[in-house]
N, C-alpha and C positions, 0 to 999 in steps of 0.2 A: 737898578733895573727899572723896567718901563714896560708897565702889562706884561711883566715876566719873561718880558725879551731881553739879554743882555744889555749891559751898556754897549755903545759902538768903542769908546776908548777902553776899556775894561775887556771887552774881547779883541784888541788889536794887540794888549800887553799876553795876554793870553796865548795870543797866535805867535808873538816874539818868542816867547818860552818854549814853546813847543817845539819851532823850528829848530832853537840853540841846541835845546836838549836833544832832538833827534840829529843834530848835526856833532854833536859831542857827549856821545851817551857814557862815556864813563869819567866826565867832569863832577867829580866828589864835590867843589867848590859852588858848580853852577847847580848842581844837585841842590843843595844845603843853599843857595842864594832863591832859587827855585822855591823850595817847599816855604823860606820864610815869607816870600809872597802868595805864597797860599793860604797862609795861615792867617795872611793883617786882614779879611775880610768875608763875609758871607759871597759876596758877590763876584771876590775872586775864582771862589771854590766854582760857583755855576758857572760862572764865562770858559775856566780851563774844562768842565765837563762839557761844554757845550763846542767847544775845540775837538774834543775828544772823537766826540760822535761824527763831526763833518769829516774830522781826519779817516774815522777809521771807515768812512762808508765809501770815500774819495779815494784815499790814498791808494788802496789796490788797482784803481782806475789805470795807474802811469805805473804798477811794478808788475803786473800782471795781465797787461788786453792781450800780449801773444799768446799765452797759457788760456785765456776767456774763450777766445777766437776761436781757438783749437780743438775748444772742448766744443765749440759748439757748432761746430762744422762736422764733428765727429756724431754727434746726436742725429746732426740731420741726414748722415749718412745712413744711418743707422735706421732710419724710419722712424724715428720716435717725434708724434705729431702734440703740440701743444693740448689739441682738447683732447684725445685720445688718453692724454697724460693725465687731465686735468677728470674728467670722469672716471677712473682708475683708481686715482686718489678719493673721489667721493664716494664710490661705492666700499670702499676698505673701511672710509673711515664714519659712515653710517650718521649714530647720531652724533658723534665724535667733533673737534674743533670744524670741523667743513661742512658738516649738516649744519652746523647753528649757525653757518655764514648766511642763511635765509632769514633769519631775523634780526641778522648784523648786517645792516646794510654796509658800514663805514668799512667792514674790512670784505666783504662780499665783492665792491666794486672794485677795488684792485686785482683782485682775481679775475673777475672777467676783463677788465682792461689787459691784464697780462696777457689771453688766451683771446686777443682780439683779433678780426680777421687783418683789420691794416692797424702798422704799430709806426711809429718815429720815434729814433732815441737822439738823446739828448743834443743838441745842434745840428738836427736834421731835419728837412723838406721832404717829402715823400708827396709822387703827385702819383693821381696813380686813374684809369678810365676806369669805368666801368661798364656791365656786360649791356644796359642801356644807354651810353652812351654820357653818360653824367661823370662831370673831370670833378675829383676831389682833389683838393693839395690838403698836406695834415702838417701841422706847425710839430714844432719841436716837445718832443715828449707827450705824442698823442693818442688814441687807441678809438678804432672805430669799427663797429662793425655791420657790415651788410649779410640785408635778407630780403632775396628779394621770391615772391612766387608768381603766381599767375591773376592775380588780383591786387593787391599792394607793392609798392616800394621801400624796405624799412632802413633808416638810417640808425645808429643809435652809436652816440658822442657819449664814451665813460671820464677821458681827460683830456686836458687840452684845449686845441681848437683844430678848427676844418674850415675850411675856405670850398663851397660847394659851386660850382655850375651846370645845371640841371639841363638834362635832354630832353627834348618833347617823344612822349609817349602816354600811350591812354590811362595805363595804372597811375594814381597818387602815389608822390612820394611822401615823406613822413622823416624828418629827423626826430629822435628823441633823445631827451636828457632826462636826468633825476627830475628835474624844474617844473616837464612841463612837451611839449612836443609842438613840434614847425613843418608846417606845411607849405611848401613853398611853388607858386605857380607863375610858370616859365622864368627861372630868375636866377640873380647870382648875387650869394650871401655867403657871411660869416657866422659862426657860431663858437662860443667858448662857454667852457663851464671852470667857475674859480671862485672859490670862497660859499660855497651853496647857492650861485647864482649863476642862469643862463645868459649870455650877455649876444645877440643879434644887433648885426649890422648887413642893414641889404644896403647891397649896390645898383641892382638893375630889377623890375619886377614888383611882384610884391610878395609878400609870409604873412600865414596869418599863425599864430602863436596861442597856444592853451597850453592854461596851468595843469600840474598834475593832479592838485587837489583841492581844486576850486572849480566852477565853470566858467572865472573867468579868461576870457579873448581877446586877442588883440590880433588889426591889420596892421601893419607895418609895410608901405611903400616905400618905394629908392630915395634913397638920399635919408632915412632916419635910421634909428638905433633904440634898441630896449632892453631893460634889465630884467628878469623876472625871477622871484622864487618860484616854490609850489604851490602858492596860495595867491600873490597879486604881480600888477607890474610895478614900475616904477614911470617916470615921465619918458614922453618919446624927446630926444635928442637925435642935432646931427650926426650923421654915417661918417665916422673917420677913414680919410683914404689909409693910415696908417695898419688898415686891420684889414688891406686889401694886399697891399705891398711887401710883408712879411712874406708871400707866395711866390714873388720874385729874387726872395734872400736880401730884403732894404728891412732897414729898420728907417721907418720916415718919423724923423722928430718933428714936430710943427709945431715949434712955442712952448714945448711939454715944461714940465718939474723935471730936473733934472731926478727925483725919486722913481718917476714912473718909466724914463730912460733908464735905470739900472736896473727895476723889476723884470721889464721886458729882454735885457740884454742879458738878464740873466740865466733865464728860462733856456737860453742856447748853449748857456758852460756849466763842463761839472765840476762842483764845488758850492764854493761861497764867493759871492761879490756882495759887498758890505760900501756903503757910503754915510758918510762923517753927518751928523744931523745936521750940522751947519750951513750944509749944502744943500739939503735938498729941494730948497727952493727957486735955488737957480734955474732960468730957464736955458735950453738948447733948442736950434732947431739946425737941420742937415738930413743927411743919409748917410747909412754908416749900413758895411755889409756884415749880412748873419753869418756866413759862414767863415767869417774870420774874427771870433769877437777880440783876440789879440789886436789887430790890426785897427778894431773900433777902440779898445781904448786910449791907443796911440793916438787917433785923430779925437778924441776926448779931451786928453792932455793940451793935444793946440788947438783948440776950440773954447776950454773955458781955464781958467784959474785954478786950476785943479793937478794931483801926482798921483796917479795910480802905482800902490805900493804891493808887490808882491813879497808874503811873510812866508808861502810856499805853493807848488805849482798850482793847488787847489783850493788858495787861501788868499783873496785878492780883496783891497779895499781902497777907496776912491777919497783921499785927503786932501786938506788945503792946502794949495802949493806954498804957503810960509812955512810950514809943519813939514814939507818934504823932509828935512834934514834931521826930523827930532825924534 
């Protein structure tokens, strides 16, 4: 293990297992072949729980979106509105698990991400106007919500990212994150929030940027990019066209690690995609489309030295093509 992350080949023998066994559930043999490789190591145990969890959160994914669909097409029929739902629940449960989500933040913000006004699931684009006139596009698994009244414009980014372009009108707008809030005048940017950090990139304009819990500020004009917690920035860096183009469904590689190619193409599939440490240094560059990440990995395969091995529909890993066979 590695910072408590499985092994990558330890969770690929894992994923082997998994597959056999749910493809031959009553092999007494592969059973009993099965548990003695559970047993040669601490590390085995984790890798097959950590199979477990992806399987069991995925797998309903492909035996059940008709039955998902249905139920939830029947909800909406139904009147039954997210927040509606979601303040019903709080007032039942007082100072209960959903009162104390005011001083949980970690499990608070999922909540309101759920019960956001614009959502994207998983390998979706969502572009969507708004009532001044400002185009958002929301990357894949994102949740945003607007407020707007007669004096401000409020954005506020729970997950994900948003690719903004702003209308001229008199009110300020305002994005906010956990990090910190963006102020953006006449402009067109990005925002993502991942790992406890805001991550800005303007394209056209400029943003000026405040931490949440600091006073410090930051301008940021076209063509840079900035990281910030709640408390500072990081250095200002070039604006990747890559964090522009995700809006037009491109995954723009230019020269990346191929590490930071799999993170990003990940965020579009549900499951797991896993690649071999061996690899991740390789660089790529190309375009490869978001909404067929099947299709991306195909052209993966004739692009670098590399076998994308599926161990099941939801269990996908990126090996060296000598290794294909083994």
């Amino acid at each position: 293990m590695n910072n408590g992350t499985p092994d990558h080949a330890i969770l690929q023998q894992a994923a082997d297992w998994y597959a056999q066994l749910a493809g031959q559930p009553d092999d007494r043999d592969l059973q009993q072949a099965w548990q003695h490789w559970l047993g040669q190591h601490e590390q085995h145990r984790q890798a097959w729980q950590f199979v477990e969890r992806v399987s069991q959160r995925f797998a309903p994914l492909h035996d059940d979106a008709q039955d998902a669909a249905r139920t939830l097409d029947q909800l909406r029929h139904q009147g039954i509105e997210r927040r509606r739902l979601v303040r019903g629940l709080a007032t039942v449960a007082g100072l209960g698990v959903l009162g104390a989500l005011s001083w949980r933040p970690l499990l608070r913000e999922p909540l309101l991400a759920w019960q956001a006004d614009l959502r994207s699931g998983v390998g979706k684009i969502v572009e969507q106007r708004l009532a001044d006139g400002t185009q958002l596009w929301l990357a894949s698994d994102s949740a945003v919500d607007v407020r707007f009244d007669d004096r401000q414009r409020n954005l506020r980014l729970y997950r994900g990212e948003v690719l903004v372009s702003t209308a001229s009108d008199s009110r300020p707008l305002l994005l906010h994150t956990a990090q910190g809030s963006l102020q953006p005048l006449g402009t067109r940017f990005s925002v993502a929030v991942e790992d406890g950090l805001t991550h800005l990139e303007v394209f056209a304009g400029r943003v000026r940027a405040r931490c949440a819990d600091s006073p410090a500020q930051r301008d940021v004009a076209a063509g840079a990019a900035i990281r910030f917690d709640a408390r500072a920035f990081t250095a200002v860096l070039p604006a990747s066209p890559a964090r522009e183009a995700w809006s037009r469904g491109v995954l723009l590689a230019e020269d990346i690690e191929l590490s930071r190619f799999v993170a990003e193409l990940g965020r579009y599939r549900h499951g797991y995609l896993g690649l071999d440490p061996a690899l991740r240094h390789l660089k790529i560059m190309g375009t490869f489309p978001l909404h067929d990440t099947d299709q991306a990995l195909a052209m993966l395969e004739h692009t670098l030295p590399v076998s994308v091995r599926r161990h099941l529909p939801w269990w996908v890993s990126i090996e060296p093509l000598e290794s294909a066979s083994g």
